[in-house]
ZAGUTI-561808 format. One line per field, with one value per atom (N, C-alpha, C): x, y, z; residue number from 1; residue in three letters; atom name; chain. Coordinates in pm, 1 decimal, always signed. Example, Ala and Ser with C-alpha at 12.3 -4.5 7.8 and 13.67 -1.06 7.14 Angstrom:
x	c(+1319.0,+1230.0,+1320.0,+1285.0,+1367.0,+1290.0) .
y	c(-569.0,-450.0,-330.0,-225.0,-106.0,+3.0) .
z	c(+780.0,+780.0,+780.0,+708.0,+714.0,+787.0) .
n	c(1,1,1,2,2,2) .
res	c(ALA,ALA,ALA,SER,SER,SER) .
atom	c(N,CA,C,N,CA,C) .
chain	c(A,A,A,A,A,A) .
END
This chain:
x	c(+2148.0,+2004.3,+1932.8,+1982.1,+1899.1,+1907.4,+2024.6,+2038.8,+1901.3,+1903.9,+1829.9,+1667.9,+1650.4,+1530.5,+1492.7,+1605.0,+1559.6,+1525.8,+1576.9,+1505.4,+1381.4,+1339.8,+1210.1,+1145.0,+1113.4,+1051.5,+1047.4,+1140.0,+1164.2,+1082.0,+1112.0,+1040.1,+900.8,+828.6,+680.5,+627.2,+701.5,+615.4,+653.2,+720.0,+781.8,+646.1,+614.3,+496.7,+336.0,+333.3,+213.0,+203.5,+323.1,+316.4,+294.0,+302.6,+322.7,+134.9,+69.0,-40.8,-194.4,-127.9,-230.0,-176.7,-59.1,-87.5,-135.1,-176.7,-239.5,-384.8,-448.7,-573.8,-584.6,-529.2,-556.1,-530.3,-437.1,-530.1,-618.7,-680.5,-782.9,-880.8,-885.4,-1051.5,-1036.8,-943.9,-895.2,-1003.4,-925.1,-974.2,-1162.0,-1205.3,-1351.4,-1412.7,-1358.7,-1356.2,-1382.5,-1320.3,-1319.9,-1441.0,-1459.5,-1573.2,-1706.8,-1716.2,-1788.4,-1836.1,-1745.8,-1708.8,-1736.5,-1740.9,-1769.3,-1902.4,-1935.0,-2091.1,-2238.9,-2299.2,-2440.8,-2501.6,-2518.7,-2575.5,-2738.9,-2751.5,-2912.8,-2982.0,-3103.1,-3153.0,-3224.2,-3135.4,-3201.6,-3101.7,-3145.9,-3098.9,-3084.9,-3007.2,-3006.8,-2933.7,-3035.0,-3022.6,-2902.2,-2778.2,-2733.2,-2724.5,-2740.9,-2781.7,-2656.5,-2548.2,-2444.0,-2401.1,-2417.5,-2441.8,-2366.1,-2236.0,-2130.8,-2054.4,-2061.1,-1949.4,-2033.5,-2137.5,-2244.2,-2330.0,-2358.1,-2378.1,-2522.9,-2623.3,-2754.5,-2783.2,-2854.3,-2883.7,-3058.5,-3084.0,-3245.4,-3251.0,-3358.0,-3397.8,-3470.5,-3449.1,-3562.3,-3655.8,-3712.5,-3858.5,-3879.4,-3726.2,-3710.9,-3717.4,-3731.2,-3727.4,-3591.6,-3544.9,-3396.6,-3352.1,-3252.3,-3207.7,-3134.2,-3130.9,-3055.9,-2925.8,-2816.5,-2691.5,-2626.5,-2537.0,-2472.5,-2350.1,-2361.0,-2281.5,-2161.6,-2143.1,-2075.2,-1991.2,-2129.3,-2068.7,-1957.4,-1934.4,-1832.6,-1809.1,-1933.7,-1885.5,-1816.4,-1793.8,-1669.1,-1511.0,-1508.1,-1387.1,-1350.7,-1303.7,-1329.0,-1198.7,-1127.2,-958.9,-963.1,-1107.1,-1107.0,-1210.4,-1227.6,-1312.7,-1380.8,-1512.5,-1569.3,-1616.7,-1644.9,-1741.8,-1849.4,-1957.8,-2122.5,-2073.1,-2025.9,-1926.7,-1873.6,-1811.3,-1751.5,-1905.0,-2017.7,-2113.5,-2142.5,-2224.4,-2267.4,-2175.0,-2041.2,-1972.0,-2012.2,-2008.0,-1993.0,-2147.6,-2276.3,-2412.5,-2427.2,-2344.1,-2366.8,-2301.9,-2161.5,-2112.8,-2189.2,-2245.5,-2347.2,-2448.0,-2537.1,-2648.8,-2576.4,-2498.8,-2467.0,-2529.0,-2576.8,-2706.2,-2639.1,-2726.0,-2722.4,-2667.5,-2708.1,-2717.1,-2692.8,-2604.2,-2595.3,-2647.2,-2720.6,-2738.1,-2712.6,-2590.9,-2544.4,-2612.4,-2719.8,-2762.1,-2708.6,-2731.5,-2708.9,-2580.6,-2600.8,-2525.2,-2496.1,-2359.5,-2267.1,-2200.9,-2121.7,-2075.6,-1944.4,-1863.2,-1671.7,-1637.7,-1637.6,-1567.5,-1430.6,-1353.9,-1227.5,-1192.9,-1366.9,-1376.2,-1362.8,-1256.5,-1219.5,-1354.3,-1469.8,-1538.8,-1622.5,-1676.5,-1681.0,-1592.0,-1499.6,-1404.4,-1364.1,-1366.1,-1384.6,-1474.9,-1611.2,-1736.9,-1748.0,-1660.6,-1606.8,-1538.8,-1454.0,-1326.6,-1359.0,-1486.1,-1540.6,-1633.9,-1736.1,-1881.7,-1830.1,-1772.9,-1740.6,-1883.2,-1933.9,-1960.3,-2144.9,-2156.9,-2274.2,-2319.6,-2220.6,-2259.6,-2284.2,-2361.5,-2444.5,-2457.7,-2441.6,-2483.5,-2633.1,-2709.6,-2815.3,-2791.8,-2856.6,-2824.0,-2912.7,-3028.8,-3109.6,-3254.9,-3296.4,-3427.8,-3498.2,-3576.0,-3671.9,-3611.8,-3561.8,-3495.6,-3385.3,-3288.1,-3158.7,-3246.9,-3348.8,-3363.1,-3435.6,-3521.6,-3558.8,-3462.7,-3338.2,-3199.9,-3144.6,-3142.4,-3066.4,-3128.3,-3267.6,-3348.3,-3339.4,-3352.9,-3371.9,-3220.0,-3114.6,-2972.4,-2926.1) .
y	c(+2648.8,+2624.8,+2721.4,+2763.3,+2805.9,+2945.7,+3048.1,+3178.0,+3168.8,+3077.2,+3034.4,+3028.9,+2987.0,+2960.8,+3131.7,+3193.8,+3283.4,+3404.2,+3380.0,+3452.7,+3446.1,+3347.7,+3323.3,+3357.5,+3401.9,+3430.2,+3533.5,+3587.6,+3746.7,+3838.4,+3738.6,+3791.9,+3785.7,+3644.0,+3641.1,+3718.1,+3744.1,+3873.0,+4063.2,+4059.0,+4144.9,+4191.3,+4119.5,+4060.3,+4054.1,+4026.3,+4029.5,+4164.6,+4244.0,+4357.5,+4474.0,+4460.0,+4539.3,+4501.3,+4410.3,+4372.7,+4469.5,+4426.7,+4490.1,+4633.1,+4703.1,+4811.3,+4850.6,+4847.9,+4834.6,+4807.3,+4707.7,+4726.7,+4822.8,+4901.2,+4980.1,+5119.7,+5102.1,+5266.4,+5276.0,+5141.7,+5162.1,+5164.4,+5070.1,+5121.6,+5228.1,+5290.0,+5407.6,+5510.6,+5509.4,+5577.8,+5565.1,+5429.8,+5419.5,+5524.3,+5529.1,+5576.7,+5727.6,+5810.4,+5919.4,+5958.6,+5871.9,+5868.9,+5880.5,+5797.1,+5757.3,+5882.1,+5905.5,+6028.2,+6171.5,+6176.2,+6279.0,+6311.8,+6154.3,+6230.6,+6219.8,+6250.3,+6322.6,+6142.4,+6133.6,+5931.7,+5952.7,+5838.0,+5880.3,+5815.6,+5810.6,+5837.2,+5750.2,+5613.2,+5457.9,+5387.8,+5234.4,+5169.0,+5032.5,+4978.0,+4859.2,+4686.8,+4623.2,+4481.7,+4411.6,+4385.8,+4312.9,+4182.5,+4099.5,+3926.1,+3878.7,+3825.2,+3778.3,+3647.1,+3570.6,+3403.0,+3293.1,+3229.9,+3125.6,+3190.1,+3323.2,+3395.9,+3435.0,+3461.1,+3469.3,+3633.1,+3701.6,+3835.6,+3884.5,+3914.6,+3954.7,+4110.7,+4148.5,+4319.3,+4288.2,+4373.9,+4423.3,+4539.0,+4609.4,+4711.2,+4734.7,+4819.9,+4849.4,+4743.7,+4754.2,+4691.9,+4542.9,+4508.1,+4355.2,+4279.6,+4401.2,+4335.4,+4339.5,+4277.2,+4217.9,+4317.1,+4383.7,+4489.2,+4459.5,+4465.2,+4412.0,+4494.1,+4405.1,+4418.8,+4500.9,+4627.8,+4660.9,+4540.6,+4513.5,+4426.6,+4505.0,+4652.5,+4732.3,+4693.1,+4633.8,+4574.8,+4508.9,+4424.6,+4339.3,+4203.4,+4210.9,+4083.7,+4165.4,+4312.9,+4364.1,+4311.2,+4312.6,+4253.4,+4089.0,+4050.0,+3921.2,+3879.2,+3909.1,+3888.7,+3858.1,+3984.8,+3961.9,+3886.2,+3775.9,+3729.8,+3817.6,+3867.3,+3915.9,+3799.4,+3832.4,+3787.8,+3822.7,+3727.2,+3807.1,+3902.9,+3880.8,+3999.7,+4090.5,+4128.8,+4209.3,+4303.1,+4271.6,+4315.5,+4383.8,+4297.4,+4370.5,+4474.3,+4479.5,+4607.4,+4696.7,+4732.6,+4798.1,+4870.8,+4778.6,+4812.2,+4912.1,+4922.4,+4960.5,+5038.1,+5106.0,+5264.1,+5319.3,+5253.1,+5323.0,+5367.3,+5339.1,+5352.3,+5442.5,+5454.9,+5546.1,+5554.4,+5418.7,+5452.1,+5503.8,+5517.9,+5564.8,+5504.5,+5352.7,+5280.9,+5130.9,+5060.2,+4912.2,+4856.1,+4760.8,+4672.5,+4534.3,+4465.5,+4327.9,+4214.7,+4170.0,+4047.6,+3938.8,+3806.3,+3670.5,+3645.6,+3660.3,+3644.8,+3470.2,+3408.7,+3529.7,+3516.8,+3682.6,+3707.5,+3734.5,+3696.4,+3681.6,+3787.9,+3887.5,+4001.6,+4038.9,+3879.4,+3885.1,+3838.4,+3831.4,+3762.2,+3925.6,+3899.1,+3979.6,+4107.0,+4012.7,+4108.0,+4167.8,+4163.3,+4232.7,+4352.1,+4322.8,+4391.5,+4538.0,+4484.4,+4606.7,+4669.9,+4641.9,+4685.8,+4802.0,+4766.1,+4847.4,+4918.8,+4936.5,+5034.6,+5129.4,+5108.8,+5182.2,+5262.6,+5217.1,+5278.7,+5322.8,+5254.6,+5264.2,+5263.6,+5420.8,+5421.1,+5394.8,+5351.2,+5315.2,+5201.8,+5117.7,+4983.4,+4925.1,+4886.4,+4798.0,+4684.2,+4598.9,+4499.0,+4432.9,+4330.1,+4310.2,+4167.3,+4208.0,+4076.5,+3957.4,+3959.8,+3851.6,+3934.1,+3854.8,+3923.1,+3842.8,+3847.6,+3768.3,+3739.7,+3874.2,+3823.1,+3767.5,+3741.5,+3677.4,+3509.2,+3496.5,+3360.2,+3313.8,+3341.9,+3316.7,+3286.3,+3341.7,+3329.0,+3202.2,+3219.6,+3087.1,+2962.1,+2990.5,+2893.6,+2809.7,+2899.7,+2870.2,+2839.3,+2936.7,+2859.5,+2760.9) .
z	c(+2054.8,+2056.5,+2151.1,+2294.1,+2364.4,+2300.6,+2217.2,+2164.5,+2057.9,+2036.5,+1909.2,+1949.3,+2047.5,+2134.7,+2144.6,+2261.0,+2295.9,+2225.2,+2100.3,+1965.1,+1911.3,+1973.3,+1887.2,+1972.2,+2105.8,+2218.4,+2161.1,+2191.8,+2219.9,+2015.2,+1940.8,+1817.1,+1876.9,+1911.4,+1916.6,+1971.2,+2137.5,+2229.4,+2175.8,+2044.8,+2026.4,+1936.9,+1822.5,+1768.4,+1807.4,+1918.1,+2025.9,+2082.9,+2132.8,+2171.8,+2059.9,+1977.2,+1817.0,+1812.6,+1763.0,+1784.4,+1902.3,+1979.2,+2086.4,+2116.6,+2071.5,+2062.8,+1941.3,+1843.5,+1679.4,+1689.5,+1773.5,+1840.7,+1925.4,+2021.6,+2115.8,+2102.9,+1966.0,+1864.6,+1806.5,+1716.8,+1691.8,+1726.8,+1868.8,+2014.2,+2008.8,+2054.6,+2062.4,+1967.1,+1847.4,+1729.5,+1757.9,+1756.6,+1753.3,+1855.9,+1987.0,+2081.5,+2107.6,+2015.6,+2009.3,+1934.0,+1825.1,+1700.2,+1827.2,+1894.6,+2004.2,+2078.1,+2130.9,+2216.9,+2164.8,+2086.8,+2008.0,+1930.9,+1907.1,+1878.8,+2000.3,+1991.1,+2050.1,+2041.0,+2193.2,+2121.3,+2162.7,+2085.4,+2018.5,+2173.6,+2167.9,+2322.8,+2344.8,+2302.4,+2332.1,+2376.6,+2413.0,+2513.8,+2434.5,+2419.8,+2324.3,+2387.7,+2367.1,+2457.3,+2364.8,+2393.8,+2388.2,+2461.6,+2380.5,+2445.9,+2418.1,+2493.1,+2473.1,+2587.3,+2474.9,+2507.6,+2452.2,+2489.7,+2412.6,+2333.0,+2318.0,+2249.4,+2172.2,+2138.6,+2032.9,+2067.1,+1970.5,+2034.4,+1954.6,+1972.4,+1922.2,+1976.2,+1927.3,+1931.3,+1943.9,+2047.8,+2046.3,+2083.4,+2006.4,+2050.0,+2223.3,+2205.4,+2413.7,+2392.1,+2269.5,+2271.3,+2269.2,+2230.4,+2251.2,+2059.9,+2042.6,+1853.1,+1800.3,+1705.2,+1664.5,+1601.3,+1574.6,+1534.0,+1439.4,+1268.0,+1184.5,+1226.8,+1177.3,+1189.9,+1056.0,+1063.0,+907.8,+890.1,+771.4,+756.6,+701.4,+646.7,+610.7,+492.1,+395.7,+236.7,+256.6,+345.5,+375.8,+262.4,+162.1,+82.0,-43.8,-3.8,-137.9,-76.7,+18.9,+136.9,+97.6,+0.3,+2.5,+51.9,+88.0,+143.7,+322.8,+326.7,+505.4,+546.0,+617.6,+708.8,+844.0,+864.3,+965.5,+1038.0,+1175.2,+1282.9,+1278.0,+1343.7,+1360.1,+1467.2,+1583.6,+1664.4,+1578.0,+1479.7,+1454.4,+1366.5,+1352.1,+1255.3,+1364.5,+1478.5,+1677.6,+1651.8,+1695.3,+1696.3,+1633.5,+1474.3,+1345.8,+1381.6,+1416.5,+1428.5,+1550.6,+1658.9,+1771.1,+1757.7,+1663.1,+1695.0,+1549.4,+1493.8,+1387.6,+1441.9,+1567.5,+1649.8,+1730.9,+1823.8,+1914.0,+2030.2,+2108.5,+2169.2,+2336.2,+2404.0,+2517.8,+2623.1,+2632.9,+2717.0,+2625.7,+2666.5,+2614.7,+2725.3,+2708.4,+2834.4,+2787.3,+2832.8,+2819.4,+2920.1,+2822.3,+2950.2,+2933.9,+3006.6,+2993.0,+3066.9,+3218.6,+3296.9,+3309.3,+3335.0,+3388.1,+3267.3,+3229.7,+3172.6,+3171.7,+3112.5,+3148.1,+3037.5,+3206.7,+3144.9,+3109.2,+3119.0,+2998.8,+2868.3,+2863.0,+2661.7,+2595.3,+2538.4,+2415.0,+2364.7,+2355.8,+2286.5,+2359.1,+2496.4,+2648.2,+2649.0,+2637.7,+2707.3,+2549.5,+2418.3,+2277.2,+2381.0,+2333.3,+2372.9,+2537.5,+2635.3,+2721.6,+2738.6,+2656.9,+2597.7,+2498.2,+2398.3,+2354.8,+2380.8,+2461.5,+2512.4,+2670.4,+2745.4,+2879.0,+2967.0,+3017.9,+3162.5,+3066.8,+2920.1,+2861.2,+2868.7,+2927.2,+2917.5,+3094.9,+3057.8,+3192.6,+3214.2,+3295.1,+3320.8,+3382.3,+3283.7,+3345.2,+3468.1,+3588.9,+3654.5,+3716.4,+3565.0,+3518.2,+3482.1,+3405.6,+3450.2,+3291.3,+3237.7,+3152.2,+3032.2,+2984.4,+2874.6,+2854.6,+2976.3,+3028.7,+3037.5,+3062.2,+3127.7,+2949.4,+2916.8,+2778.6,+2629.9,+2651.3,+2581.4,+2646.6,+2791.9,+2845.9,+2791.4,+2821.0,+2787.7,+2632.5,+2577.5,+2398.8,+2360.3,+2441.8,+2340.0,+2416.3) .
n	c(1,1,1,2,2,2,3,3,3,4,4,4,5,5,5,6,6,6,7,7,7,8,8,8,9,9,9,10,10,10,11,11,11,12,12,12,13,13,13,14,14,14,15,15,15,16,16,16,17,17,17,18,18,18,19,19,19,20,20,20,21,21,21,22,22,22,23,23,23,24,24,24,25,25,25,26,26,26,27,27,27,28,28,28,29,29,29,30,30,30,31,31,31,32,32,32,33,33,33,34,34,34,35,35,35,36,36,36,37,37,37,38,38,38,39,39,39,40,40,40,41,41,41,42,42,42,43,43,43,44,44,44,45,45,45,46,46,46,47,47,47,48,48,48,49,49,49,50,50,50,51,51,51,52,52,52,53,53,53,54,54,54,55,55,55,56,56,56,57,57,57,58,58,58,59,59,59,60,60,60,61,61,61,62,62,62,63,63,63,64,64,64,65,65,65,66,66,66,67,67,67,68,68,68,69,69,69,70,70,70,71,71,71,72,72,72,73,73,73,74,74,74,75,75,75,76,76,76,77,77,77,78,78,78,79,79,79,80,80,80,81,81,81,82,82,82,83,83,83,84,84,84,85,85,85,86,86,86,87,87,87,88,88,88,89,89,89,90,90,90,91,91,91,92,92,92,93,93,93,94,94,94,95,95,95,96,96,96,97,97,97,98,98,98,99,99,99,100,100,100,101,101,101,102,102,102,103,103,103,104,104,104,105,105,105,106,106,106,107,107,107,108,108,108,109,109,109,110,110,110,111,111,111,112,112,112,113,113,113,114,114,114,115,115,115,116,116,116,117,117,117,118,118,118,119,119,119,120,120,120,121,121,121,122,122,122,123,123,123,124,124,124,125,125,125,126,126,126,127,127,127,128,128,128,129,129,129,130,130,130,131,131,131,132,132,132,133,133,133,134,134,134,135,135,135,136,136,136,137,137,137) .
res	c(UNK,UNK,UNK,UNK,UNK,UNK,UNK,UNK,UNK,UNK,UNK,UNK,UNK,UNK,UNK,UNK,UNK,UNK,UNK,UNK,UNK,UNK,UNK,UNK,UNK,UNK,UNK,UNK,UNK,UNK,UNK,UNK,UNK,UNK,UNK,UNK,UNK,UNK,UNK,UNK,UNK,UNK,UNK,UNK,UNK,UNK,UNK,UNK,UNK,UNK,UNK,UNK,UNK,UNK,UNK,UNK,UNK,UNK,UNK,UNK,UNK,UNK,UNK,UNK,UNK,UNK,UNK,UNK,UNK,UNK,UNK,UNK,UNK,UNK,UNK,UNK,UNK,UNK,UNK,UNK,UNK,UNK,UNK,UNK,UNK,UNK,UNK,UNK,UNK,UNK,UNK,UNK,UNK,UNK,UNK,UNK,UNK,UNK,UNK,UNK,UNK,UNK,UNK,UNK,UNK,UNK,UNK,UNK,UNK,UNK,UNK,UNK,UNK,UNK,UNK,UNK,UNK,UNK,UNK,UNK,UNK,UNK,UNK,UNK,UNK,UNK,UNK,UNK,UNK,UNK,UNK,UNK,UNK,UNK,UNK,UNK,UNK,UNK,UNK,UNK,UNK,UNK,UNK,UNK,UNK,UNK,UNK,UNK,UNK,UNK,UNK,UNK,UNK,UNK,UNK,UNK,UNK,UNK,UNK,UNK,UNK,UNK,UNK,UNK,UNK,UNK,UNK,UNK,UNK,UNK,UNK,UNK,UNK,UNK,UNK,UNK,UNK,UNK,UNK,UNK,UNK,UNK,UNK,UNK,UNK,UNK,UNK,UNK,UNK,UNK,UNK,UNK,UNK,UNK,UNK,UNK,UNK,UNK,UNK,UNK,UNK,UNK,UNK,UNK,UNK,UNK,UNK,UNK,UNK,UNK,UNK,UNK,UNK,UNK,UNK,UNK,UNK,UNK,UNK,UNK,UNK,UNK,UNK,UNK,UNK,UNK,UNK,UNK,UNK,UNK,UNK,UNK,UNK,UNK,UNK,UNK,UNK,UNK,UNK,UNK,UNK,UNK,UNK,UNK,UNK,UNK,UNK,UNK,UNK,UNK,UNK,UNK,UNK,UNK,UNK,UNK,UNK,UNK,UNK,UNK,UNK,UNK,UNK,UNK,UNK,UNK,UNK,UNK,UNK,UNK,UNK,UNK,UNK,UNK,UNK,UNK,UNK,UNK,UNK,UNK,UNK,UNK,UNK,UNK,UNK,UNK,UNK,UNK,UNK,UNK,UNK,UNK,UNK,UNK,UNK,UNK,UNK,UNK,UNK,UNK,UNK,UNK,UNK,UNK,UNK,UNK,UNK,UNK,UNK,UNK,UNK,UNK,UNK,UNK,UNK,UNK,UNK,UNK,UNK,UNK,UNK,UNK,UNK,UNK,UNK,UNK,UNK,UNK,UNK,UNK,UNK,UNK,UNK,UNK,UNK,UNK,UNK,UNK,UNK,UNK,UNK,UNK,UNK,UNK,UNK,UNK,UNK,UNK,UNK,UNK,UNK,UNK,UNK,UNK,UNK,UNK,UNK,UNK,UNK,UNK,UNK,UNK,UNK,UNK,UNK,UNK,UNK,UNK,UNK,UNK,UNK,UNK,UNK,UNK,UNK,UNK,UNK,UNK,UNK,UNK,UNK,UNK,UNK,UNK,UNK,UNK,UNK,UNK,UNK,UNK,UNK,UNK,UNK,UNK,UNK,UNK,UNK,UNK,UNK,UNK,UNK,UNK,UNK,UNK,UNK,UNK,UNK,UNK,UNK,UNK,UNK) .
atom	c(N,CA,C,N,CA,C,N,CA,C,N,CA,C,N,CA,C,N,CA,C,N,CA,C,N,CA,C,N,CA,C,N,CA,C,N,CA,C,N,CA,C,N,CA,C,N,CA,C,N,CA,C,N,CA,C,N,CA,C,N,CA,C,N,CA,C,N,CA,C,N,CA,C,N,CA,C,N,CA,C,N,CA,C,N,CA,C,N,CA,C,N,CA,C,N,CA,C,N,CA,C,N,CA,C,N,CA,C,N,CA,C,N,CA,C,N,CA,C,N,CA,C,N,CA,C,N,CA,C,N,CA,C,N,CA,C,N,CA,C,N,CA,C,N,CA,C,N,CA,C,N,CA,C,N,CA,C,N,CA,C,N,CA,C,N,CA,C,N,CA,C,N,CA,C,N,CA,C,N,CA,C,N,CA,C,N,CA,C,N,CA,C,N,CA,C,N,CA,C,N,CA,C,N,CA,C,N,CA,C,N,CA,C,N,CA,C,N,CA,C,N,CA,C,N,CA,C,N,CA,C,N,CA,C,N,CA,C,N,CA,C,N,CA,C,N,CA,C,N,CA,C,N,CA,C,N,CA,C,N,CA,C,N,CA,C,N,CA,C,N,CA,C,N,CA,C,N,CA,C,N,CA,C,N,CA,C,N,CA,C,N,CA,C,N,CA,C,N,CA,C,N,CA,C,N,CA,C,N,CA,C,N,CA,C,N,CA,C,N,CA,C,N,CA,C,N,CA,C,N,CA,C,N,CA,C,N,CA,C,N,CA,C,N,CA,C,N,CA,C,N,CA,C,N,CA,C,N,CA,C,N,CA,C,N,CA,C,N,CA,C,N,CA,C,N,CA,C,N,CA,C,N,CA,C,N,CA,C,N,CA,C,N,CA,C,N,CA,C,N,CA,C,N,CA,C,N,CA,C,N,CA,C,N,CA,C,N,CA,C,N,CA,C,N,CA,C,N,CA,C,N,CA,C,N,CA,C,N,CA,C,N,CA,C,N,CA,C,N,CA,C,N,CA,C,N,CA,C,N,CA,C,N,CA,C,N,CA,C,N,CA,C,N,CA,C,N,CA,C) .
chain	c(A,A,A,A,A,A,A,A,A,A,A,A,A,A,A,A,A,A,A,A,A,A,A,A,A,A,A,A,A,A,A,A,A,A,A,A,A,A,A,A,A,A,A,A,A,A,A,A,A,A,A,A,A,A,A,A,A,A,A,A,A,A,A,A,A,A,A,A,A,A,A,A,A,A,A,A,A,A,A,A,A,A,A,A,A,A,A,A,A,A,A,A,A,A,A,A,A,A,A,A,A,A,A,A,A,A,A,A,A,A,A,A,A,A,A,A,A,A,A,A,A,A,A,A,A,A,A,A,A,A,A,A,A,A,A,A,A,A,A,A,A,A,A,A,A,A,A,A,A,A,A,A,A,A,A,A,A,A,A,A,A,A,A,A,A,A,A,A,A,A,A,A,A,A,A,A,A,A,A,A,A,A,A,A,A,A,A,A,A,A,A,A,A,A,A,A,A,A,A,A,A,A,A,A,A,A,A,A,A,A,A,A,A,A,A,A,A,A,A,A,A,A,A,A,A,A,A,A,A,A,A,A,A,A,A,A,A,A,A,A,A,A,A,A,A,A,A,A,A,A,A,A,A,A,A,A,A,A,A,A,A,A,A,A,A,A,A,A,A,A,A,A,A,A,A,A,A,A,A,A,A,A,A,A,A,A,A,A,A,A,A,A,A,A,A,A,A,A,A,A,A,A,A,A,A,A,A,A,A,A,A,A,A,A,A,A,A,A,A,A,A,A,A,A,A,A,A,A,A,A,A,A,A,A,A,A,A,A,A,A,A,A,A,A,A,A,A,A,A,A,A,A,A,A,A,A,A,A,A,A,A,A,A,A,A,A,A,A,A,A,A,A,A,A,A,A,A,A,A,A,A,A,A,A,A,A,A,A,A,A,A,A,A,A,A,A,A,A,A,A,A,A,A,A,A,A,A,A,A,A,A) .
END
């Protein structure tokens, strides 16, 4: 039993490790895409609140999301997170600014979003439109 046990460990983290390196070519990959092009010369409010992620422009207006014809995909399930992503290396912008403190910068989709954009992303540490989000969600 315990040979038996220790097989199944050793498959799962074998599994998990196979995994997150398979994500961390493809940040990767985005990354370079990133990196490589000329980013356009705006600043874009990300509101990120309960795991929940919204896009505004500077100006504070909602920024439709590409959904990237995702209902031809009918096999894969997306996130409204995974649309935020897809919308934001389509924009290329300058500056992310993540409000709606505090923000746990070991949620998964913090942490894409930092691995991709890096020294673009900012933290806001409150200010009107952080308290108006708190407020309303």
């Amino acid at each position: 039993n315990f040979h038996s046990y220790i097989e199944n460990i050793v498959e799962i983290e074998v599994h998990q490790f196979v995994i997150n390196e398979e994500y961390l070519k493809f940040v990767n990959l985005i990354k370079e895409y990133v990196d490589s092009k000329i980013p356009d010369n705006t600043i874009v409010n990300l509101i990120y609140y309960n795991s929940t992620a919204i896009l505004l422009s500077q100006n504070g207006e909602a920024i439709k999301l590409d959904n990237f014809n995702s209902i031809y995909l009918s096999d894969i399930s997306f996130s409204n997170n995974d649309y935020v992503l897809n919308t934001l290396v389509g924009l290329l912008p300058a500056c992310i600014e993540i409000h709606c403190i505090p923000i746990d910068r070991n949620d998964q989709f913090i942490k894409t979003i930092e691995l991709i954009f890096g020294n673009k992303v900012h933290y806001c540490r409150g200010c009107p439109l952080c308290n108006s989000y708190k407020l309303g969600m």
